[in-house]
C-alpha positions as a printed NumPy array, in Angstrom:
array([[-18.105,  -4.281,   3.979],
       [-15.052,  -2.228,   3.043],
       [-17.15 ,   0.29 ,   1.227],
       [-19.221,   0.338,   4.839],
       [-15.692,   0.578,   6.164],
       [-14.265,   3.402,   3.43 ],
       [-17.9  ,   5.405,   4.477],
       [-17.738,   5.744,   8.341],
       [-13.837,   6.571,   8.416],
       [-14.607,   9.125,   6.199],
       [-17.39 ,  10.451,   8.174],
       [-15.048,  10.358,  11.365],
       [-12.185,  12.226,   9.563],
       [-14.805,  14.622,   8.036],
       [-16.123,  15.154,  11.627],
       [-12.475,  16.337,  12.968],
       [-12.572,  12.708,  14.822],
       [ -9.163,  12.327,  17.298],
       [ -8.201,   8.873,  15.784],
       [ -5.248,   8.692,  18.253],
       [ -7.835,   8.898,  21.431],
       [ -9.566,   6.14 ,  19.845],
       [ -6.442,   4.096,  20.071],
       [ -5.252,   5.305,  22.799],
       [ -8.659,   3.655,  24.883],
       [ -9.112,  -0.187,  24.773],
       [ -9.956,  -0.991,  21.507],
       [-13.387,  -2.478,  22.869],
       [-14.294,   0.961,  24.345],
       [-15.165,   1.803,  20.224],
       [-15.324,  -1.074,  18.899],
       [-17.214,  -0.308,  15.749],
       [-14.901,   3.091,  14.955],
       [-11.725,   0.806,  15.671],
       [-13.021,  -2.012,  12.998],
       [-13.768,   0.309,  10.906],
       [-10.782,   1.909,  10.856],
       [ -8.945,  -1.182,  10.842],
       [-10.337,  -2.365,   8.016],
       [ -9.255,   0.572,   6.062],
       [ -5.393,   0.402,   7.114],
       [ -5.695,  -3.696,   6.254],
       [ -7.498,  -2.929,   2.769],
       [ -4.533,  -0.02 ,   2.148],
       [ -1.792,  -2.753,   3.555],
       [ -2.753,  -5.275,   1.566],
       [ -2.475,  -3.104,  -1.436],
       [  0.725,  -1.31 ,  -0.586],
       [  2.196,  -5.178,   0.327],
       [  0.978,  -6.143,  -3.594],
       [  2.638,  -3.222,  -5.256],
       [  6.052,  -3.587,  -3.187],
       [  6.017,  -7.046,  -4.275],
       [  5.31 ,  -6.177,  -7.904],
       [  2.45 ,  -8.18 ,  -7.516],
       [  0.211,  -4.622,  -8.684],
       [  1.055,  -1.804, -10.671],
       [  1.837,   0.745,  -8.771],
       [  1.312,   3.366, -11.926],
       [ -2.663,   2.894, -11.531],
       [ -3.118,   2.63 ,  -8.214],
       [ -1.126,   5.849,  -7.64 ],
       [ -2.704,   7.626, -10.308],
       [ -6.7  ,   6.638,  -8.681],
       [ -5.569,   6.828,  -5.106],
       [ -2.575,   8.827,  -4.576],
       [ -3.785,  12.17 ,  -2.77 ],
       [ -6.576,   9.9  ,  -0.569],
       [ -3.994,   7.334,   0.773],
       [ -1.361,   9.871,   1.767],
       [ -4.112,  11.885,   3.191],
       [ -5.119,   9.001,   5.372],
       [ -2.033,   8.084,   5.989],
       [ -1.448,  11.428,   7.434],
       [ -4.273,  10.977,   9.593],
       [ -3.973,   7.95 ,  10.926],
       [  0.264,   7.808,  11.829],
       [ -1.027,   8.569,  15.448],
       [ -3.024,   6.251,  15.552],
       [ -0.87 ,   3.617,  14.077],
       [  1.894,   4.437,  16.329],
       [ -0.312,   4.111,  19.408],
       [ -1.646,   1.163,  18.057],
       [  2.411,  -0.031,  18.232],
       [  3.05 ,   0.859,  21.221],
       [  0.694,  -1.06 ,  22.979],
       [  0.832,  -3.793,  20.84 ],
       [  4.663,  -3.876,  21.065],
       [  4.221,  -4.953,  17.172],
       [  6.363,  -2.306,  15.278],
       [  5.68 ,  -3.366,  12.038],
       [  2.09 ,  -2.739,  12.234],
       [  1.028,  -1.135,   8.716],
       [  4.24 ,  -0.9  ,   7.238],
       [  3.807,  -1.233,   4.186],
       [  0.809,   1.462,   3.931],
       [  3.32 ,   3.848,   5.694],
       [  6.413,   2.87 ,   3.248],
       [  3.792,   3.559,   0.462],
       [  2.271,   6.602,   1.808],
       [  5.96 ,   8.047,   2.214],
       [  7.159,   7.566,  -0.71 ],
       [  4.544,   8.823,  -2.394],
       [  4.485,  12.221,  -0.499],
       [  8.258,  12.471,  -1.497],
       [  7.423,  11.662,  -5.146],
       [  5.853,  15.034,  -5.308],
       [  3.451,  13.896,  -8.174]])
């Protein structure tokens, strides 16, 4: 399912896809786009959780999926923050965005 998941966002983003308009409707008006999408920032939270925690090693995962997470980070902030604002849940995909920024300011 989350290589289902990894395939259509990529499509979207591919496509020049507004993810912010997606979150900006009810998240029922695109239902499959939105899970999709979802299940991409949950796969990347869930990963950037485990390597904050020490639980992975970040040296790996940075070395196979540096330039693609930051590059969907990048993509996806709007979205994200819309997603926070209506949800009034700040904390939504934190730890992707903690991950994602340090990264970028790692420079390598």
């Amino acid at each position: 399912m989350l290589r289902q998941a990894r395939e259509q966002f990529a499509e979207l983003h591919e496509s020049g896809q507004n993810f912010t308009a997606l979150a900006c409707a009810r998240l029922t008006e695109h239902k499959y786009e939105n899970s999709q999408i979802l299940m991409v920032l949950n796969s990347y939270e869930f990963i950037a959780g485990g390597i904050r925690e020490g639980a992975f090693d970040e040296g790996i995962y940075k070395r196979m999926q540096r330039s693609l997470l930051i590059r969907d980070w990048n993509a996806l902030a709007p979205y994200v923050a819309e997603l926070r604002r209506q949800m009034k849940r700040d904390k939504l995909f934190v730890e992707m965005e903690w991950l994602a920024t340090k990264w970028e300011k790692d420079g390598s």
